[in-house]
C-alpha positions in Angstrom: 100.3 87.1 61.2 96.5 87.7 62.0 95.5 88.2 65.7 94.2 85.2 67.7 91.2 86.0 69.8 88.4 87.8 68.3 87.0 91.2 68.8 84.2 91.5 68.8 81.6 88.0 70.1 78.2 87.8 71.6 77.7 86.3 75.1 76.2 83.0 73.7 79.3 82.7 71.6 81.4 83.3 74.7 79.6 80.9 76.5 79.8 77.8 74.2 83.0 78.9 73.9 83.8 78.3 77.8 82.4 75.4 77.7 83.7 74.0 74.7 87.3 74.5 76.4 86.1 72.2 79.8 85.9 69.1 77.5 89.1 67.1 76.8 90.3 65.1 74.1 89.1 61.6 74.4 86.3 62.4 77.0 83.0 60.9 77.0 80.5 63.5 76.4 77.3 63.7 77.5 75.1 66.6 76.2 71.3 67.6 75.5 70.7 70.2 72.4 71.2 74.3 72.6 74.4 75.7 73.9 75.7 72.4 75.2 75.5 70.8 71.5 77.5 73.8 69.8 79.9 73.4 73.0 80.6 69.8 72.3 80.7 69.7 68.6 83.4 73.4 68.7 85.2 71.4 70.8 85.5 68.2 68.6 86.3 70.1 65.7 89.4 72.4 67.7 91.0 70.6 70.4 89.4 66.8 71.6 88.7 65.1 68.2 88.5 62.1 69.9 86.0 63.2 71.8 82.8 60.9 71.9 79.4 62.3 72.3 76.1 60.9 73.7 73.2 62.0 73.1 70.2 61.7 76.3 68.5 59.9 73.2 71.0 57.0 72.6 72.8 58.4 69.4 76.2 57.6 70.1 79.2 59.6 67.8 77.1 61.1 66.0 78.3 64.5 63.6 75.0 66.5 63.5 74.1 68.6 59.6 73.4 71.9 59.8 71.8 72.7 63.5 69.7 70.5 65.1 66.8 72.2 67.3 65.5 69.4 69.8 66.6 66.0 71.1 64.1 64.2 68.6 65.4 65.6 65.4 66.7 63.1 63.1 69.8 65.5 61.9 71.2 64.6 65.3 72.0 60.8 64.2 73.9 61.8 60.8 76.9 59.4 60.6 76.3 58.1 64.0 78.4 55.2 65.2 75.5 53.9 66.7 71.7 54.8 67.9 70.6 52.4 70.5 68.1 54.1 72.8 67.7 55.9 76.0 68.3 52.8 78.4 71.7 52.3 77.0 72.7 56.0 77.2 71.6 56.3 81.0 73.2 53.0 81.1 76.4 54.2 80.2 76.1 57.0 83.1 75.1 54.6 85.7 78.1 52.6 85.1 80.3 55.9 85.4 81.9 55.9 81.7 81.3 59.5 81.1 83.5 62.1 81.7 81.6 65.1 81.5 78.0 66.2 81.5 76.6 69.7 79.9 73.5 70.7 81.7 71.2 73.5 81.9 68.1 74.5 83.8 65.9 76.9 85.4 67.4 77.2 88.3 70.3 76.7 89.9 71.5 77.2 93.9 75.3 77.8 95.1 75.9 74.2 96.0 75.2 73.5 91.9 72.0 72.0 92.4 69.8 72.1 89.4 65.6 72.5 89.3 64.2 71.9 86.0 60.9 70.3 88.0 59.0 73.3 89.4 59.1 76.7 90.8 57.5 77.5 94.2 55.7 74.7 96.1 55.8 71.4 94.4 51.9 70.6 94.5 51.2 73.8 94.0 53.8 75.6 91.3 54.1 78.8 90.4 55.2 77.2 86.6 55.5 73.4 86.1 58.9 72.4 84.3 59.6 69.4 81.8 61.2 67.4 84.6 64.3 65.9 84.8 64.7 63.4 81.2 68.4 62.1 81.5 69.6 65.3 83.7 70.0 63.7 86.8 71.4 60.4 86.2 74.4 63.1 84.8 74.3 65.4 87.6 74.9 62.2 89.7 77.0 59.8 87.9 79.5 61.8 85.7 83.0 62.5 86.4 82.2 66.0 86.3 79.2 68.6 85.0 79.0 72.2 83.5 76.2 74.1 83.8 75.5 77.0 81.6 72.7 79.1 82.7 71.9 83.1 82.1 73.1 84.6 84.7 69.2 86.1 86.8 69.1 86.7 90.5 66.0 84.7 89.9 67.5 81.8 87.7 70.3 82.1 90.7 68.4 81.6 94.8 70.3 81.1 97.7 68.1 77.3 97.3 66.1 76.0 94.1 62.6 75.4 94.8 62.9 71.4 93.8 66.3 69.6 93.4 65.9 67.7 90.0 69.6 67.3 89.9 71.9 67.1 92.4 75.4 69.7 92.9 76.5 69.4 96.6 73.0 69.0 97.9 73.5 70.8 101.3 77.5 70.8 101.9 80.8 69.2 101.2 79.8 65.4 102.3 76.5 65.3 101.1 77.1 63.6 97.4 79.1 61.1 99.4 76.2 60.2 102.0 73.7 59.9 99.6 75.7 57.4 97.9 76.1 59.7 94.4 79.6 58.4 92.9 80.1 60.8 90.3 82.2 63.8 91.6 79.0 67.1 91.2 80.2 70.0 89.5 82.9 71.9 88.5 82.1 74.9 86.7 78.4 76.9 86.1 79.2 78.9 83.0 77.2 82.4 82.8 77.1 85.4 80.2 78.7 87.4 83.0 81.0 85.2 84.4 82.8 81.6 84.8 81.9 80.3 88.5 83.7 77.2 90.2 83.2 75.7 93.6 85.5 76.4 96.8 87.1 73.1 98.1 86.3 73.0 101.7 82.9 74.7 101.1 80.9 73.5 98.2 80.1 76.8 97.6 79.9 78.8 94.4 82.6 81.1 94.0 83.9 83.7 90.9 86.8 82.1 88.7 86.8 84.6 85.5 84.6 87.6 84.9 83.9 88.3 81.0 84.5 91.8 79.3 82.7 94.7 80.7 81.2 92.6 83.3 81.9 94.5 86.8 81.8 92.6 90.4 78.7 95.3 91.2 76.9 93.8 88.1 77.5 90.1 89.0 75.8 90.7 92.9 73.4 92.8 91.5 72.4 89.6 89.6 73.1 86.9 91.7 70.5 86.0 94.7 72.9 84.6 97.3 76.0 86.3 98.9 78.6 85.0 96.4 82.5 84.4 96.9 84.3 86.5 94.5 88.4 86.6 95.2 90.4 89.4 95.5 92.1 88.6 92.6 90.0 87.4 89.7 91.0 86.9 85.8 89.3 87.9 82.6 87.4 85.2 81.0 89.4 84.0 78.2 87.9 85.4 75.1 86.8 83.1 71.9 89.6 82.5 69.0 89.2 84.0 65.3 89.5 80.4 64.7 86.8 79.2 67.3 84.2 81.7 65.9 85.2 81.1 62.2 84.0 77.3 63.1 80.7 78.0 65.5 79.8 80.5 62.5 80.0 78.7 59.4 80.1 74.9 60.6 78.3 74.4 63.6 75.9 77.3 64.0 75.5 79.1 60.9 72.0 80.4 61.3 73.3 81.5 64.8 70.2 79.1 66.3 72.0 79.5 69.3 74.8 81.7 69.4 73.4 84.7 68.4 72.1 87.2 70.9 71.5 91.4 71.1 74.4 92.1 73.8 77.6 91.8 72.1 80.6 92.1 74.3 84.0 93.5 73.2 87.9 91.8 74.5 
């Protein structure tokens, strides 16, 4: 009998791997290309194949050919069950029917809000961003959102220059007053570590650290005073099964997965 989890797996792979496990069978998907893509699809093809999967785009069920590299490429709408436009997709996020959102962006804070707008003063920006597209009618309509980010003490401030998407705004009642119904964040997925929320706080905090990832290495690399427990498990590593299908279905030119720092269960 050959052994389960894989050996050796870059960060990328460990990554889509995460977040391919956050998405349930049956869920309503929302998802842009890159990592979030691979997430969804591993996932459809392992655990949730009823999953359904939206595209910010308005292709709806769709299972993508070989890898698709941006939101407008037509390999996204192979065997689609339907491909209506971007009104009814945001529609379908307004109205809450989607269960989870996979998001990424320059920048995000420890309450889990996202800036993909600007960095530094708007009006005057150090870099002007793309903006927001469908990001945060998910970040404030869907039952829950996962962000995956690499993990930079830059990529990571105590407060993102420009909220494009809202976590927690400012604290624990904030979604609430400003009327957001869907229920913010529940994980921000890293290539050192798998960070959730605290209850009573809103606050990031550590869940799982991945291999040959220390505590040291994590604060080093985060720039706000994080929560990390006393007690804090490994991040689950990918499957040989999980890899075999990322490798030769989903990503086989390793588009996305593929990166120098290999890490090591």
């Amino acid at each position: 009998m050959g052994e389960k989890y894989a050996k050796d797996f870059t960060t990328k792979e460990l990554m889509i791997v995460a977040a391919a496990r956050e998405i349930a069978d049956q869920d309503v998907v929302f998802i842009g290309v890159g990592l979030p893509l691979a997430a969804a699809y591993l996932a459809k093809v392992t655990h949730a194949p009823r999953a359904r999967i939206l595209f910010e785009s308005g292709i709806v069920g769709s299972i993508p050919v070989d890898t698709p590299i941006g939101i407008a490429d037509p390999r996204l709408s192979h065997n689609c069950a339907k491909s209506c436009g971007l009104f009814y997709t945001l529609s379908l996020l307004q109205r809450g029917y989607v269960d989870i959102s996979l998001l990424g962006g320059a920048e995000v804070d420890k309450y889990g809000n996202i800036n993909s707008t600007v960095i530094g003063e708007y009006r005057k920006p150090t870099i002007r961003l793309p903006g927001s597209g469908g990001a945060n009618d998910a970040a404030s309509h869907s039952k829950r959102t996962v962000i995956l980010i690499p993990h930079e003490k830059r990529r990571l401030p105590e407060r993102v220059s420009f909220i494009t998407s809202p976590g927690y705004i400012r604290g624990p009642k904030d979604r609430k007053q400003a009327g957001l119904e869907g229920c913010g964040p529940t994980r921000v997925i890293t290539d050192l570590v798998i960070l959730g929320f605290d209850q009573k706080t809103r606050t990031m905090q550590v869940e799982s650290i991945h291999p040959n990832v220390s505590v040291a290495e994590i604060r080093e690399n985060t720039g706000f005073e994080l929560r990390v427990p006393e007690k804090v498990r490994a991040t689950e590593p990918p499957t040989v099964e999980q890899l075999k299908h990322l490798r030769t279905e989903i990503d086989p030119q390793g588009f996305y997965s593929k990166n120098r720092n290999i890490r090591k269960s």
